[in-house]
C-alpha positions as CSV (number, residue, x, y, z in Angstrom):
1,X,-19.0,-10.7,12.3
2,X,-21.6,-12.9,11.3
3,X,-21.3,-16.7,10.6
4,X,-20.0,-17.3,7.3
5,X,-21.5,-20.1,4.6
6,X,-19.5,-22.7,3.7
7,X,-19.7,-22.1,0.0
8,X,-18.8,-18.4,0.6
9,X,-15.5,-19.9,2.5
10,X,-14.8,-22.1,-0.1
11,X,-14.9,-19.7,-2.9
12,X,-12.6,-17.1,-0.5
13,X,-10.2,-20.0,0.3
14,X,-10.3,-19.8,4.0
15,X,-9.8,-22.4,6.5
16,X,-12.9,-24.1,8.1
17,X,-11.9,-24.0,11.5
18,X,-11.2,-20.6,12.2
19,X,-12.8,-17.8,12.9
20,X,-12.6,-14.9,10.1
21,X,-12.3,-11.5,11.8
22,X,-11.4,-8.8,9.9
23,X,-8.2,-7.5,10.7
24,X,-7.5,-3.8,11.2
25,X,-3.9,-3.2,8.5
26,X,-1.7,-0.2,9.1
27,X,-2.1,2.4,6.1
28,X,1.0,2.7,4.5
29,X,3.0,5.2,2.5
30,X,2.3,5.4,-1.5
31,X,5.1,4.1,-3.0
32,X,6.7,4.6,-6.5
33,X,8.8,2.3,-8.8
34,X,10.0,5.4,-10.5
35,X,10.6,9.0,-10.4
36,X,8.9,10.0,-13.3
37,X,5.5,8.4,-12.1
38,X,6.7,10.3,-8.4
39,X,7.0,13.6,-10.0
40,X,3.3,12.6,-12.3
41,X,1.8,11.8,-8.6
42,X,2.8,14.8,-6.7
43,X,1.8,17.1,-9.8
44,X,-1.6,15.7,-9.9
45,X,-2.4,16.0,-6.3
46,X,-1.0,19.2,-6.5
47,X,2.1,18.8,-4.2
48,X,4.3,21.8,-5.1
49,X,7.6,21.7,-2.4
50,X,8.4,17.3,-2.0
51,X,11.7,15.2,-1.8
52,X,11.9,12.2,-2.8
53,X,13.1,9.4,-0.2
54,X,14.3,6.1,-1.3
55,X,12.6,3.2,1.2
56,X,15.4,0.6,0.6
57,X,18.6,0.0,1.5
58,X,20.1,-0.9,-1.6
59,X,20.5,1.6,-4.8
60,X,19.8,-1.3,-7.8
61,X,15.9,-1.2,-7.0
62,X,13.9,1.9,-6.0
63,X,11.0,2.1,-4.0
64,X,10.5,6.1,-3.8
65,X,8.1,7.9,-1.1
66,X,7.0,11.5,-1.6
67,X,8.0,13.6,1.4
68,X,6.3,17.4,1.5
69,X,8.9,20.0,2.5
70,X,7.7,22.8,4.2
């Protein structure tokens, strides 16, 4: 990557003394808040056979990921 200006680091709030390489993240799930929006999702993308699986532990907050059933 190519040297950065220092206005350019100032307005991205980086640090001056390191370099900025752009890290690769790991694509994650899409995740829902609620099974209404889930069900919306899967409908528009056309997702006919899904479960959904509930990522956390605990049952007071939901975070629901649409798995395809075969």
């Amino acid at each position: 990557m190519t040297k950065m200006h220092t206005r350019m680091k100032r307005k991205l709030g980086l640090a001056h003394n390191k370099s900025h390489k752009k890290r690769i993240k790991k694509v994650k799930p899409k995740t829902f808040k609620t099974e209404e929006s889930a069900k919306k999702y899967a409908e528009f993308k056309g997702i006919k056979k899904y479960k959904l699986v509930n990522l956390r532990i605990s049952e007071d907050k939901k975070k629901l990921k649409i798995v395809p059933e075969k």
